[in-house]
Structures are given as structure tokens and as C-alpha cells.
C-alpha positions as a Markdown table, in Angstrom:
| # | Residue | x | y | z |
|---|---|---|---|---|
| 1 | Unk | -76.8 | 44.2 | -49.3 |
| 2 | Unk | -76.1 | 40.3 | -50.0 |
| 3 | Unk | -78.6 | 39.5 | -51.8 |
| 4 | Unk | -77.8 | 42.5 | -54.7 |
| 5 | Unk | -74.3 | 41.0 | -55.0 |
| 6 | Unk | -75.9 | 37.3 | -56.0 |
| 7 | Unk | -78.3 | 39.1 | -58.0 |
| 8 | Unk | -75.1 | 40.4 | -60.6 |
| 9 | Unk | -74.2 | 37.0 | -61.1 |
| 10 | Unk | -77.7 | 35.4 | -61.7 |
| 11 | Unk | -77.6 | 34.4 | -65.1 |
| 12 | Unk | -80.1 | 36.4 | -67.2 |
| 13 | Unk | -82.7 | 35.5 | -69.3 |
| 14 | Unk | -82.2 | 36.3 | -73.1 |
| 15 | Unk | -85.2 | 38.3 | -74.8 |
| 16 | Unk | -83.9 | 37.8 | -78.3 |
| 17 | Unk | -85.8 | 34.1 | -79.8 |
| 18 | Unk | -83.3 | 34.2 | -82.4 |
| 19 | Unk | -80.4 | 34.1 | -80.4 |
| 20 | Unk | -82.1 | 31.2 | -78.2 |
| 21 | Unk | -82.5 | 29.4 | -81.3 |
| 22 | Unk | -79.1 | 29.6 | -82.5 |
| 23 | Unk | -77.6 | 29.0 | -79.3 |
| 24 | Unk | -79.9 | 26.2 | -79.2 |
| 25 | Unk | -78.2 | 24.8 | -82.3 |
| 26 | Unk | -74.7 | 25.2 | -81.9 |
| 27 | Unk | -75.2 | 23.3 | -78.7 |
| 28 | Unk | -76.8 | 20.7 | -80.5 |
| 29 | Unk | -74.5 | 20.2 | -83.2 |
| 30 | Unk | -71.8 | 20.2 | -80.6 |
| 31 | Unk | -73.5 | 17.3 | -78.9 |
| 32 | Unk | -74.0 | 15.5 | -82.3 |
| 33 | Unk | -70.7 | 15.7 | -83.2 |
| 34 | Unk | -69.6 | 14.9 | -79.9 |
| 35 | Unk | -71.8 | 11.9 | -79.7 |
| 36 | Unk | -70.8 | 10.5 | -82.7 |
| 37 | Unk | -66.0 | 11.2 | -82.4 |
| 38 | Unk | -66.9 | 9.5 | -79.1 |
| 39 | Unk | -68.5 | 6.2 | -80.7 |
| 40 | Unk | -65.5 | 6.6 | -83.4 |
| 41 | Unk | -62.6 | 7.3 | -81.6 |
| 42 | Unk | -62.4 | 3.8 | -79.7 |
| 43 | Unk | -61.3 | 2.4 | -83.2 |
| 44 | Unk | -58.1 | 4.3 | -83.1 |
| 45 | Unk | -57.2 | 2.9 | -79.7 |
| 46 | Unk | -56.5 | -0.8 | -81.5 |
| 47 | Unk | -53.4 | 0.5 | -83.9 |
| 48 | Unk | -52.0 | 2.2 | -80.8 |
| 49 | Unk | -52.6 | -0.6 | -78.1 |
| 50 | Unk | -50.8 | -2.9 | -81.6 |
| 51 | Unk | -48.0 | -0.9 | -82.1 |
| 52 | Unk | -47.0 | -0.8 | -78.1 |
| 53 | Unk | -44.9 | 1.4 | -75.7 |
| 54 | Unk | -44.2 | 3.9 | -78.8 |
| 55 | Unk | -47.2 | 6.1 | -78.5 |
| 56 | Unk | -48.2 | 5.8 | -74.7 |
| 57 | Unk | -48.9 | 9.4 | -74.7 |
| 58 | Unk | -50.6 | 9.8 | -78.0 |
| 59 | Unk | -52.9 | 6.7 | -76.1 |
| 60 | Unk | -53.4 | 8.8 | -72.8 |
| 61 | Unk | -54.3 | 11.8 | -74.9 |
| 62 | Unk | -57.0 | 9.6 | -77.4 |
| 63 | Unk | -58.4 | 8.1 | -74.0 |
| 64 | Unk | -59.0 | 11.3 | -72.6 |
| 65 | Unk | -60.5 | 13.0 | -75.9 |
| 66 | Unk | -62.7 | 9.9 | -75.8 |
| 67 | Unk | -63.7 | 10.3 | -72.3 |
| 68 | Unk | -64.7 | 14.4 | -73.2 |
| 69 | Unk | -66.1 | 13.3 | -76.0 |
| 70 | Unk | -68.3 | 11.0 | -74.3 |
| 71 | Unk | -69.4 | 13.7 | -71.4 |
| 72 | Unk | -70.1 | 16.0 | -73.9 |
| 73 | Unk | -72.3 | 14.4 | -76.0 |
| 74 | Unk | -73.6 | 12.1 | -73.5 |
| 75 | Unk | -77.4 | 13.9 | -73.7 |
| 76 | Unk | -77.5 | 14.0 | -77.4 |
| 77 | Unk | -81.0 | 12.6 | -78.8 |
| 78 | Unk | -81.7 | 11.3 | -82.6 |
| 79 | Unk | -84.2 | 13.7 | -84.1 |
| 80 | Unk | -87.3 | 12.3 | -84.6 |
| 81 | Unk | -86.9 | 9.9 | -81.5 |
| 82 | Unk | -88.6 | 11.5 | -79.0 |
């Protein structure tokens, strides 16, 4: 029986609107505030890049927030803009 083993892991639909709805908004704020540390974050780059060899790691680690930041929130959309 293959096809009742794929079957387990197909994701299933939820029945509850309510849920969908709050599910729908968490991810939405998530994106939002992703969205918005991504367009941010780039400004904390300059006084690390100025102060030099120091903080290389504290660099590497704001590059790579920036770069999840920027995946994440990559689909956001303004209200009203569509």
C-alpha cells in the first residue's frame, strides 16, 4: 500500500475559518515585520564596516539576519495595494 503511506503525510486541510484567519495573520505580520528589519538592518552594517576588523563576526551574523530577513519577507504586500 504506497499510496496510504503518502496519504499520512499529505498536509490536511483545516475546517476551522478562525484558525485560517489567525494563521493567516501571524504569517502576515511575520512578513511585515520581516519586510521592514530587512530594509532597516543595512544601516547597522556602516558602524561595523567603520569600526573594522573588531566585530567581523558580529558583521557575518547582521549579513546573514539581513539575508533571512529578506527571504522572509520577500512576498510581503502593502495593504490597500493590490
Amino acid at each position: 500500500m504506497p499510496n496510504s503511506e503518502a496519504s499520512c503525510y499529505a498536509p490536511q486541510p483545516a475546517s476551522n475559518p478562525s484558525l485560517n484567519s489567525l494563521a493567516s495573520g501571524i504569517v502576515d505580520g511575520v512578513r511585515l515585520t520581516a519586510f521592514w528589519a530587512a530594509v532597516a538592518l543595512p544601516f547597522l552594517h556602516v558602524p561595523l564596516l567603520y569600526s573594522g576588523h573588531q566585530h567581523v563576526e558580529a558583521l557575518l551574523g547582521l549579513v546573514a539576519l539581513n539575508l533571512c530577513c529578506l527571504l522572509a519577507g520577500h512576498r510581503y504586500i502593502r495593504p490597500g495595494s493590490q
